[in-house]
C-alpha positions in Angstrom: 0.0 0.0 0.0 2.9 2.6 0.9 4.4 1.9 -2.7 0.8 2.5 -4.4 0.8 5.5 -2.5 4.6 7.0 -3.3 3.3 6.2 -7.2 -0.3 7.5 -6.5 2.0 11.1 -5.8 2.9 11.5 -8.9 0.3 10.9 -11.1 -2.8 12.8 -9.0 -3.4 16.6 -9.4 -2.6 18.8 -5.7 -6.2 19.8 -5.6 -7.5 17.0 -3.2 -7.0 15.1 -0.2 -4.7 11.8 -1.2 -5.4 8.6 1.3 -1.9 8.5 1.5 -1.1 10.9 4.0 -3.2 8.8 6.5 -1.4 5.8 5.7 2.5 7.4 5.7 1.6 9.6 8.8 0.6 5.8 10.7 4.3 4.5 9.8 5.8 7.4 10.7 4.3 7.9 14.1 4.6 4.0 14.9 8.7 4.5 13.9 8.8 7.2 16.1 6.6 5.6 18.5 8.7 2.4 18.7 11.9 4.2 20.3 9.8 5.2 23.2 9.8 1.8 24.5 12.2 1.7 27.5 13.7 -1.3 26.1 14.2 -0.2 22.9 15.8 3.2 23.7 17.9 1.3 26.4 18.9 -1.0 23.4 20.1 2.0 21.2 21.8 3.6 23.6 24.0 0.9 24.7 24.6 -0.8 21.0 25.7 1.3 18.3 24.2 -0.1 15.2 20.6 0.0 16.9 21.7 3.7 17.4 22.2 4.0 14.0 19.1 2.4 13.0 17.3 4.6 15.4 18.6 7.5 13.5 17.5 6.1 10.1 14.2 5.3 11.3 14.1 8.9 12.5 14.8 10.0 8.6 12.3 7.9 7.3 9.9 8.7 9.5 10.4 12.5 8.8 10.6 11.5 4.9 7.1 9.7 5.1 5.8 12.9 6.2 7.1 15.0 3.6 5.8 12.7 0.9 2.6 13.1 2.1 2.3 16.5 2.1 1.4 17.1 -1.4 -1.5 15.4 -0.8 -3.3 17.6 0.9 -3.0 20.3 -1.9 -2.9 23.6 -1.7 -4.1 24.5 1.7 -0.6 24.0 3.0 0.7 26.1 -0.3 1.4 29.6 1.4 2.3 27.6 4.7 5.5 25.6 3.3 7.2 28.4 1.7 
């Protein structure tokens, strides 16, 4: 469904509401959700490459976002310059 959606970008006009933004802003608050598990933050804090994967998760979450913002058209026109 997240690939659809990255496609579904491209090929729909700004001028309405995508269901993608629902979808990508679910992953990306689940990512970012996931790290707020004691055990998980305790795990990336002690082990470097789960560090590094924190941060990465971080990027994509903040990347899903972005990619979704288009979808909601030009209501958020004047806001993002």
């Amino acid at each position: 469904m997240i690939l659809a959606c990255f496609q579904s970008i491209y090929k729909q006009s700004y001028a309405g509401l995508s269901p993608c933004l629902v979808p990508f802003a679910v992953v990306a608050v689940a990512l970012i959700g996931i790290w707020h598990i004691p055990k998980a933050f305790g795990a990336a804090d002690s082990n470097e490459l789960i560090h590094v994967l924190m941060h990465i998760s971080f990027f994509v979450a903040g990347a899903l976002i972005y990619a979704g913002l288009p979808s909601l058209g030009s209501a958020l026109k004047w806001t993002l310059l």
